[in-house]
Each structure stands twice: as C-alpha cells, then as structure tokens.
RODO-902887 format. One record per residue (C-alpha): residue number from 1; residue in one letter; x, y, z. Coordinates in nm, 4 decimals, padded with zeros to 6 digits. Layout:
REM residues N
+-----+------+----------+----------+----------+
! pos ! code !       xx !       yy !       zz !
+-----+------+----------+----------+----------+
! NUM !    a !        X !        Y !        Z !
...
+-----+------+----------+----------+----------+
//
This chain:
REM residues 209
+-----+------+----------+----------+----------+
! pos ! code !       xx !       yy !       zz !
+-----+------+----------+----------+----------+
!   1 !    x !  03.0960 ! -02.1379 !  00.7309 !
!   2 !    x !  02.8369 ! -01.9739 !  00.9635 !
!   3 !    x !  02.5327 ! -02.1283 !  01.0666 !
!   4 !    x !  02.2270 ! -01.9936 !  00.8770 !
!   5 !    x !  01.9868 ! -01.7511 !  01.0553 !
!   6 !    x !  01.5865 ! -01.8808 !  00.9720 !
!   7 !    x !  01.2668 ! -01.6835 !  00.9772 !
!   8 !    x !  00.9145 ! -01.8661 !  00.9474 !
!   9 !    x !  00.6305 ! -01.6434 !  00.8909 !
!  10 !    x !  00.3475 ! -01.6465 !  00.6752 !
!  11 !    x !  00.3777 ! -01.4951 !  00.3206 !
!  12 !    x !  00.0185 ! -01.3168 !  00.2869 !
!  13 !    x ! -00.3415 ! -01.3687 !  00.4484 !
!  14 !    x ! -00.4996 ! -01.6844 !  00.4429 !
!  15 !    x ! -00.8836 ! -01.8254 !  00.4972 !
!  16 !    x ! -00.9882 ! -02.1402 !  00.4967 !
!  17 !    x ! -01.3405 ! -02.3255 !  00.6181 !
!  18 !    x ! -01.4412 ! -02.6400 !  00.8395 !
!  19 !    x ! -01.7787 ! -02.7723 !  00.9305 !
!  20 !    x ! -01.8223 ! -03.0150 !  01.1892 !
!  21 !    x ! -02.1941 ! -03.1689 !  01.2739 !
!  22 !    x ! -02.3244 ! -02.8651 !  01.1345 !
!  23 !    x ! -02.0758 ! -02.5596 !  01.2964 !
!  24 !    x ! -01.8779 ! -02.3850 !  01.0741 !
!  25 !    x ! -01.5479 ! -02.2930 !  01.1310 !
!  26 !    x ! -01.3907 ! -02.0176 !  00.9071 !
!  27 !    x ! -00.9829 ! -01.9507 !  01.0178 !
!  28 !    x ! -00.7688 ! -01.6779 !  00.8894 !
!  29 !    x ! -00.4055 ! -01.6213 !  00.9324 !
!  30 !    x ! -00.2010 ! -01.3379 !  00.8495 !
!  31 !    x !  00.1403 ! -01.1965 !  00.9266 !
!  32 !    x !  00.1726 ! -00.9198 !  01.0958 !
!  33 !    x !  00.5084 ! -00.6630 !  01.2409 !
!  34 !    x !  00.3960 ! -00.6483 !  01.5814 !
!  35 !    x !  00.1667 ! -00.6984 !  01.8368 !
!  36 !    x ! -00.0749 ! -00.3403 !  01.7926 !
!  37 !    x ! -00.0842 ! -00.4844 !  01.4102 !
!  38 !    x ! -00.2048 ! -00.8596 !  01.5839 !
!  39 !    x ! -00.4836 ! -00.7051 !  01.7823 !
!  40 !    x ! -00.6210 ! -00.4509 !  01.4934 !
!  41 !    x ! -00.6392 ! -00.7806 !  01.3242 !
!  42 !    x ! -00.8508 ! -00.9573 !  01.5473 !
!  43 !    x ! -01.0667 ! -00.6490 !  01.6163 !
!  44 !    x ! -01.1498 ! -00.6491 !  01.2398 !
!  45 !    x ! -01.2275 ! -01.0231 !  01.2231 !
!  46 !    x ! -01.4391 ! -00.9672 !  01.5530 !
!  47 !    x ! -01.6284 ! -00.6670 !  01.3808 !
!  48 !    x ! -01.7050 ! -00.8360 !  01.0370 !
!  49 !    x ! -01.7716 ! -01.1709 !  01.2002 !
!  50 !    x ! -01.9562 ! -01.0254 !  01.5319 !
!  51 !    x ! -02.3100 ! -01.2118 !  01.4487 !
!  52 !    x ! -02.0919 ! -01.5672 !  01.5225 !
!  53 !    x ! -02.1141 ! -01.7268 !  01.8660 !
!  54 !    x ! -01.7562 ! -01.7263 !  01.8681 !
!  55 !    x ! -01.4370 ! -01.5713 !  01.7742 !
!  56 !    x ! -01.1195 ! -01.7420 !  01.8857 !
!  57 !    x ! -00.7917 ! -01.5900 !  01.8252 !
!  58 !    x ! -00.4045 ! -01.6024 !  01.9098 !
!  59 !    x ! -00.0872 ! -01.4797 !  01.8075 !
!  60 !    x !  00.2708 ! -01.5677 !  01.8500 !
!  61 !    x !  00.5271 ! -01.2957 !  01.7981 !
!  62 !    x !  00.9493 ! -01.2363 !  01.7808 !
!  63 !    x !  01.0216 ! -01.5653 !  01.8605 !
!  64 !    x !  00.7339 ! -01.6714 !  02.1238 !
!  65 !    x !  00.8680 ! -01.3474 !  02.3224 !
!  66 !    x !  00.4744 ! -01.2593 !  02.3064 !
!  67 !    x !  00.2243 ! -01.5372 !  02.2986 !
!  68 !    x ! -00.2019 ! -01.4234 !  02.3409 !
!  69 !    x ! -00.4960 ! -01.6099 !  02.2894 !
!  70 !    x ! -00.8670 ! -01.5895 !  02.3948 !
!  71 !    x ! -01.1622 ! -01.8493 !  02.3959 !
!  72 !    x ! -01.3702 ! -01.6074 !  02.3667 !
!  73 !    x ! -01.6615 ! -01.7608 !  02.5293 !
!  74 !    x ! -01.6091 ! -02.1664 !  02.4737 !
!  75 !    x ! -01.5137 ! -02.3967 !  02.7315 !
!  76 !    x ! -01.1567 ! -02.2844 !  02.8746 !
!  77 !    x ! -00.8017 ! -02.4799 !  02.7042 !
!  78 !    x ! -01.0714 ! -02.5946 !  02.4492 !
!  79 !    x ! -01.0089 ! -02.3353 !  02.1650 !
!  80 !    x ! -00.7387 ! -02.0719 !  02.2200 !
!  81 !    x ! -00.4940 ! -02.2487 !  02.3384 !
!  82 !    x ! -00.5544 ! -02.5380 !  02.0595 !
!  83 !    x ! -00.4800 ! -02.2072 !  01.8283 !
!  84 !    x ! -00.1804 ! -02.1099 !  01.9841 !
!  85 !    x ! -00.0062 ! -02.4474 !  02.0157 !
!  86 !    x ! -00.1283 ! -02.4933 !  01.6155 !
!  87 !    x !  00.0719 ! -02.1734 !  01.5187 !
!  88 !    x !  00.4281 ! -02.3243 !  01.7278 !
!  89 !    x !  00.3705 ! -02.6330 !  01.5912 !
!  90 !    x !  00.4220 ! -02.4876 !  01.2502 !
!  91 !    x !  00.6889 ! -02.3420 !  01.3243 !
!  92 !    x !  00.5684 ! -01.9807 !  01.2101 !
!  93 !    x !  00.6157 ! -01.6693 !  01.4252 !
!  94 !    x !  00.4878 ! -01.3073 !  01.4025 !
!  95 !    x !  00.1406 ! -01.4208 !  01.3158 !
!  96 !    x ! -00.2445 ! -01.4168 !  01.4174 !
!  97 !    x ! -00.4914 ! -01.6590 !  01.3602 !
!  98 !    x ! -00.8805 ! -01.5909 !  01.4148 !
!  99 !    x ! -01.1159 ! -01.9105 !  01.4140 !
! 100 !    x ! -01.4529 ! -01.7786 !  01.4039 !
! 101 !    x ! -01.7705 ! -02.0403 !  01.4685 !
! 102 !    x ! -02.1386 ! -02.0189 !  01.3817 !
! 103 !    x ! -02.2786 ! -02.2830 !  01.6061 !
! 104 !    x ! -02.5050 ! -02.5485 !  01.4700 !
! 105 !    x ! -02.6772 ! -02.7173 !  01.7326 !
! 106 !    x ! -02.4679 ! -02.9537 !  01.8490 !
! 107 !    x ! -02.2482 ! -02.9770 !  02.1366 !
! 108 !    x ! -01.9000 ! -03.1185 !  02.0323 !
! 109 !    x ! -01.7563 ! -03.1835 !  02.3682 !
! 110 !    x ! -01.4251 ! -03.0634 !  02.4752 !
! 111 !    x ! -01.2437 ! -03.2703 !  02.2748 !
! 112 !    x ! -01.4459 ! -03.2408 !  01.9472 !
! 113 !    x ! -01.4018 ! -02.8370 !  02.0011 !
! 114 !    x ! -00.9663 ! -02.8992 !  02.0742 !
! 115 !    x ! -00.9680 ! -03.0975 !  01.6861 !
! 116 !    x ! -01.2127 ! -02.8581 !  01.5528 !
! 117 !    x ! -01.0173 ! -02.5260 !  01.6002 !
! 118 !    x ! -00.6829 ! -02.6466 !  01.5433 !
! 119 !    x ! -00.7447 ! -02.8289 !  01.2154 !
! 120 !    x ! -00.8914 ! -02.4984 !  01.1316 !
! 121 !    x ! -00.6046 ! -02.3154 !  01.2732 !
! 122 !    x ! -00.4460 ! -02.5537 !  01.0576 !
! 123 !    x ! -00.5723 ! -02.5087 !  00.7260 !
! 124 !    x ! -00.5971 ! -02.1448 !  00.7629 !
! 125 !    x ! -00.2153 ! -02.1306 !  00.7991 !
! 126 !    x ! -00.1317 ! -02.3471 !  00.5015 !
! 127 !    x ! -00.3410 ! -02.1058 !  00.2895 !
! 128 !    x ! -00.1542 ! -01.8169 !  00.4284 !
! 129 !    x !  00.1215 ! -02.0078 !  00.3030 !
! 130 !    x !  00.4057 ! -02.1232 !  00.5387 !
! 131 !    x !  00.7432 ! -01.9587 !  00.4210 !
! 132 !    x !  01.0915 ! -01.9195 !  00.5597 !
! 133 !    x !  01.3460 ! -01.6412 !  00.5126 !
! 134 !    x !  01.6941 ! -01.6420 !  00.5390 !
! 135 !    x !  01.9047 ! -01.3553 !  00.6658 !
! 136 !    x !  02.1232 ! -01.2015 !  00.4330 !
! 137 !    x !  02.4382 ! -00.9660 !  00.5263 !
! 138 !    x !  02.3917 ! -00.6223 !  00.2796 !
! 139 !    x !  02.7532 ! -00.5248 !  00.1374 !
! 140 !    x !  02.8799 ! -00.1696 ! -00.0152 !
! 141 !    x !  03.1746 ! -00.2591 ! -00.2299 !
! 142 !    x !  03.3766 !  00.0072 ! -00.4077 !
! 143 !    x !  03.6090 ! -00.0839 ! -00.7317 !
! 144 !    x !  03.7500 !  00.0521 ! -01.0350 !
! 145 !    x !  03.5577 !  00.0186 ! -01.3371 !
! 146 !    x !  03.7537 ! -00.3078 ! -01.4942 !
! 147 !    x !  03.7198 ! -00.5074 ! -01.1495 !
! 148 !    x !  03.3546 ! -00.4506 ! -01.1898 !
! 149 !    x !  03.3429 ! -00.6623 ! -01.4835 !
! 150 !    x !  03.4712 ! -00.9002 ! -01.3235 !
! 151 !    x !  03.2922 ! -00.9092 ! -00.9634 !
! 152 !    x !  02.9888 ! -00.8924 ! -01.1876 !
! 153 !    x !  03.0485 ! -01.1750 ! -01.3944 !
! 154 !    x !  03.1305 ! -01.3914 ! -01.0434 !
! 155 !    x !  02.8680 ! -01.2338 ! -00.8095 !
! 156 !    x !  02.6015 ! -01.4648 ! -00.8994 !
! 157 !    x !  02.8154 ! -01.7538 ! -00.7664 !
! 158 !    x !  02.7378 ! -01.6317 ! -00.4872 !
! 159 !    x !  02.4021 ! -01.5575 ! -00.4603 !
! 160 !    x !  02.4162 ! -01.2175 ! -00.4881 !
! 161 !    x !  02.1059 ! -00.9979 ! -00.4932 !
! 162 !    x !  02.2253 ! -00.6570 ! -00.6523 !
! 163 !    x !  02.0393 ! -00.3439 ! -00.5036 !
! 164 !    x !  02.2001 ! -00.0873 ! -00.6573 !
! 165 !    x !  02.5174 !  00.0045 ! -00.8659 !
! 166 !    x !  02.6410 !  00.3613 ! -00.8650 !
! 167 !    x !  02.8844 !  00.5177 ! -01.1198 !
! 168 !    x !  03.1005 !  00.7847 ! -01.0649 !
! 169 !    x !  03.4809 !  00.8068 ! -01.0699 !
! 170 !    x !  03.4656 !  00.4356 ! -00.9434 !
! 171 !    x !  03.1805 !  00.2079 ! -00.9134 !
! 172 !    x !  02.9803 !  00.1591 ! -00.5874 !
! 173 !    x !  02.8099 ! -00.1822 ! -00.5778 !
! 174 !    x !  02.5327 ! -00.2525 ! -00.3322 !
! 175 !    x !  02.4297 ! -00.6153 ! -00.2740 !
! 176 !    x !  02.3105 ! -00.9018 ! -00.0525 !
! 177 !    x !  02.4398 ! -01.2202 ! -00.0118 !
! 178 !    x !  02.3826 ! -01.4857 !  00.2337 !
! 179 !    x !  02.5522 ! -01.5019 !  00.5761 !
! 180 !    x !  02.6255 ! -01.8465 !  00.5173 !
! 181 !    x !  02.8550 ! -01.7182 !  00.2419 !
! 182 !    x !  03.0247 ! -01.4143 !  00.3673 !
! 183 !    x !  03.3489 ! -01.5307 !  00.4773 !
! 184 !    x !  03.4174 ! -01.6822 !  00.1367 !
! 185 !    x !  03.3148 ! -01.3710 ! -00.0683 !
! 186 !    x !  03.5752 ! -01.1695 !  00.1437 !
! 187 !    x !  03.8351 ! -01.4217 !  00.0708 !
! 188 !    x !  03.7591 ! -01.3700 ! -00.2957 !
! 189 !    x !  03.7231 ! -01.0237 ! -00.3250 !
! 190 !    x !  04.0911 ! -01.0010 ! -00.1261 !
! 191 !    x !  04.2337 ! -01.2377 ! -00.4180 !
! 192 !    x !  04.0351 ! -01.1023 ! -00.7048 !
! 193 !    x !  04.1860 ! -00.7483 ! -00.5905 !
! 194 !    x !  04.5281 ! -00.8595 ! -00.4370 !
! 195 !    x !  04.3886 ! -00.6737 ! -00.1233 !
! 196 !    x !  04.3060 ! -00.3414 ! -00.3084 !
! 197 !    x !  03.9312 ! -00.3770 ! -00.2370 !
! 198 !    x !  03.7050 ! -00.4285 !  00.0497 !
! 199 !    x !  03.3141 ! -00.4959 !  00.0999 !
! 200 !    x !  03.1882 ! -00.3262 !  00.3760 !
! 201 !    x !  02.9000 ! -00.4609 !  00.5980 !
! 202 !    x !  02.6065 ! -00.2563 !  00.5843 !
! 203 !    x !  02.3231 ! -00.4260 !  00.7910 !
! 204 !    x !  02.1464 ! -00.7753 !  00.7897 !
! 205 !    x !  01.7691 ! -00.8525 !  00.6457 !
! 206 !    x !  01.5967 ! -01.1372 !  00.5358 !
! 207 !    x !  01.5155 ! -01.1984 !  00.2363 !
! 208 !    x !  01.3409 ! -01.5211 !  00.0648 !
! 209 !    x !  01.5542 ! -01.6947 ! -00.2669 !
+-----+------+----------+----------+----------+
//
C-alpha cells in the first residue's frame, strides 16, 4: 500500500483579535494559489488597515519553496519572523497571514512584541481553519452495462468519489479514489472482470473526505 500524499492549507479566510496593555492586534489568514495572490493580499490588508502603526505580514508557499515576511516598521526578528515561524509550526502551507497593530502607548519590549504577533498569528490561523487534503488518483473506467451494477454497488468500499458516468454503447465511469488504495482497486477490477476491464489513470488532485 502506498504511502499517503498530505496537503495542509487553510480552508477559507480567517480574523481573529488580541489586545495586549492596550495595542490591538487584529490577524488574518487566508489561503491563497500563489505568491502574486499572497502579495494582493497583503496590499489589501495594508490599504484597509493603513491608519495602524503597523502591518506585519508573511507567507509560506509550495512547500516552504517561497517563504516572505516584513516587520514593517517594529523592531527587526520581533514580528515577521514570529509570523512566519507561526505559519510552519502549524504545519499549513500556501498561506498569508497579516497582523496589523494600533499601538496603545506602551512599549512591549522585544519579547512582549515576539508573543504578541504570533499568538495572533496563531489565532488568526485556527479561525481560517487548519485542514488537510489528501491526494487522490482520478480513474476513467470503461464496462459493459451489467459490470456497472456491480462496480457501483462495490465502489464505495473504496472510497470512491464519482465525477461523472457516461452512457453510450458501454458505460464510462469517472471517479477518484485514494492513492493509498489504488493498487487494490486494480486487483479487483482484474477479478471482478476476469481481466476484461481496465481503469485508466487520469491525473492526481486533492481532495478533502
């Protein structure tokens, strides 16, 4: 059995509020396809927030292949980075966080400021909602009309996520199922058929069950 592929990501945007002695911190986090998508992001946040003192931002993306941040004014390794190791600590990738702080008069050291934005950091990625995907191999599997009774009635047992069904002479099934489980429904589908049938691989996703 093959090992199972993962993807972490966030499942939609989050926001989520701090204050500490009087500055308020207000995180969101929100997935995002690629890196033009991360900065558009922050350019928003940076545009509706701009009368702040600070907005602090990073993003992680494909795998830490690209990794930005920005203090944005604060004390250097005191905010942006705290952001950026928040977001690999969770374990989610192809994200952006923005922290943004109205500052309330007092000074909350460099080690006050490192708690401050990543518990933000923090909470704004939990209410993005943390959520992993597994890859899935998509399948095109031609049969006559009687076997389709019966790979319909066993699919499930799979896992099977049916896409489509087509009916013409023969019946053209298009599903997912886990690559974890591949090898075994080819096995099947060679006994079920005594070799007459094949699924063909059509390309890989991820996809969240």
């Amino acid at each position: 059995m093959a090992d199972a592929v993962l993807y972490t990501t966030l499942e939609h945007e989050g926001t989520a509020e701090f204050i500490e002695k009087k500055s308020v911190f207000i995180g969101h986090a929100i997935p995002v396809k690629n890196e033009e998508e991360a900065q558009a992001y922050v350019k928003r946040q940076k545009s509706a927030y701009m009368d702040a003192r600070h907005n602090v931002w990073a993003y992680l993306m494909k795998g830490e292949i690209v990794a930005r941040y920005s203090d944005d004014g604060e004390p250097q390794g005191t905010a942006g980075v705290p952001v950026l190791d928040t977001i690999r600590k969770s374990g989610v990738t192809d994200a952006v966080v923005v922290v943004t702080r109205y500052f309330g008069g007092i000074l909350l050291g460099a080690g006050g400021l490192v708690r401050a934005y990543s518990h933000t950091a923090k909470l704004a990625l939990e209410a993005a909602h943390i959520i992993t995907y597994e890859q899935y191999t998509e399948l095109e599997l031609d049969c006559s009309y009687s076997d389709y009774q019966r790979y319909l009635a066993e699919l499930p047992r799979f896992g099977a996520i049916t896409d489509d069904t087509e009916f013409s002479e023969r019946v053209k099934l298009l599903f997912a199922v886990k690559d974890t489980v591949v090898d075994d429904l080819f096995r099947y589908i060679q006994e079920l058929s005594g070799g007459k049938d094949r699924a063909v691989e059509r390309g890989k996703r991820f996809d969240y069950r």
